[in-house]
C-alpha positions in Angstrom: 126.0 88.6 93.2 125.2 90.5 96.6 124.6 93.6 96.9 125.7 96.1 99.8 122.9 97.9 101.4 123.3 101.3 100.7 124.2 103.1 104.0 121.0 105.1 106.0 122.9 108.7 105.9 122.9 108.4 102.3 119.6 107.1 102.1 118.4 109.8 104.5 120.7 113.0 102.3 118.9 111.9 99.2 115.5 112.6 100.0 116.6 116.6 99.6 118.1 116.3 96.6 115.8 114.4 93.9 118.0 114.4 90.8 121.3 112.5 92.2 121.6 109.3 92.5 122.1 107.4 96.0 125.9 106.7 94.5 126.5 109.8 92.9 125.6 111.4 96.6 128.5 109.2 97.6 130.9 110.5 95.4 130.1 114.3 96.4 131.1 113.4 99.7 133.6 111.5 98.9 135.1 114.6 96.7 134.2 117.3 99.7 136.2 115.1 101.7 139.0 115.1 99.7 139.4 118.3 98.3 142.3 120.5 99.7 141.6 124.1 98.6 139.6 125.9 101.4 137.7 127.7 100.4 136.3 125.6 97.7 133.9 126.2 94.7 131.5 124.1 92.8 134.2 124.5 89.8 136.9 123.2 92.1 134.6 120.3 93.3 133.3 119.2 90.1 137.4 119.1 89.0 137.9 115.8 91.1 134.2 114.3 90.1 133.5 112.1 87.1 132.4 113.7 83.9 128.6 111.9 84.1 128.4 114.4 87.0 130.6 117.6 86.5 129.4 117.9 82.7 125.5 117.5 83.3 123.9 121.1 83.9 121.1 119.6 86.1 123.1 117.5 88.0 125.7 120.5 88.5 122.6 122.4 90.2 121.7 119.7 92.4 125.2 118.9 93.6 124.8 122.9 94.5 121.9 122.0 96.6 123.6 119.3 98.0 126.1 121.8 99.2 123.5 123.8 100.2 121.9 120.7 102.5 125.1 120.1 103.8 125.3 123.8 104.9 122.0 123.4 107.1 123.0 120.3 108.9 126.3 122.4 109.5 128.3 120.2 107.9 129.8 123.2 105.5 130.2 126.8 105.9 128.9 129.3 103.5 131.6 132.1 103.3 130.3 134.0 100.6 127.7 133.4 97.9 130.1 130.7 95.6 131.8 129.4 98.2 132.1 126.2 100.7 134.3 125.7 103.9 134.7 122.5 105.8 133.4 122.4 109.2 134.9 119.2 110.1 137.4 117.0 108.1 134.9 114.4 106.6 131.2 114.1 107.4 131.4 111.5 109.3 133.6 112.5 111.7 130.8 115.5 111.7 128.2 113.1 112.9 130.4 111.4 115.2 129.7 113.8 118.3 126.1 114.3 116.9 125.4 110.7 117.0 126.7 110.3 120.6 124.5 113.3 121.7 121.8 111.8 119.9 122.3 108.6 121.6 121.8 110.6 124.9 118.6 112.2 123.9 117.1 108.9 123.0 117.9 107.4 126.8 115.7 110.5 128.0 112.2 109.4 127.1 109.8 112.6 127.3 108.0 113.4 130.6 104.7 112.7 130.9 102.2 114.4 133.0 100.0 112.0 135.0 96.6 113.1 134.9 93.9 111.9 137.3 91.3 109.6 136.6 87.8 110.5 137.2 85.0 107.9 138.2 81.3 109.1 137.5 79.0 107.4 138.8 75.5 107.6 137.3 72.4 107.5 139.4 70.2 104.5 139.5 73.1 102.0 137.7 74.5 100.3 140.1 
């Protein structure tokens, strides 16, 4: 059986959040995606995941985090202290400008001052 390698911007949104699983992170985005109320709430997410994750108390709290992660890449909006707004209408299409802006940064290799090179030359070695 082969297995699909588990996409880098999953890989890279797990190392925040310790207690989900690479596939579970998946589903919470998948679910964000999806939901229709704007506004949303963690109850109102946690409606359209499955039970392992919406009936687990620790995994509740790190699907918060997860929200909370998702707010400092600017992915979500944080209108008020239990609340969640969608900056764009899935994360990837989030990313997409980012990406293509990143992709401009990297042509730009940093500038490097050139600094001159001194040659001493010591008495009696010739």
């Amino acid at each position: 059986m082969f297995l699909k390698e588990v996409n880098p911007v999953v890989k890279m949104l797990k190392w925040k959040t310790r207690l989900l699983a690479e596939d579970e992170i998946m589903q919470v985005l998948a679910a964000v995606a999806n939901i229709d109320k704007t506004p949303f709430t963690l109850t109102d997410l946690t409606e359209i995941l499955p039970d392992s994750l919406s009936r687990d108390e620790k995994k509740r709290r790190s699907i918060s985090t997860f929200l909370t992660n998702l707010v400092e890449v600017g992915y979500l909006s944080k209108p008020s202290e239990r609340k969640w707004t969608k900056n764009a209408a899935t994360f990837s299409r989030y990313l997409s400008p980012l990406l293509i802006e990143l992709n401009e940064i990297e042509k730009n290799p940093p500038a490097r001052e050139k600094q001159e090179k001194k040659i001493i030359q010591l008495e009696g070695r010739r």
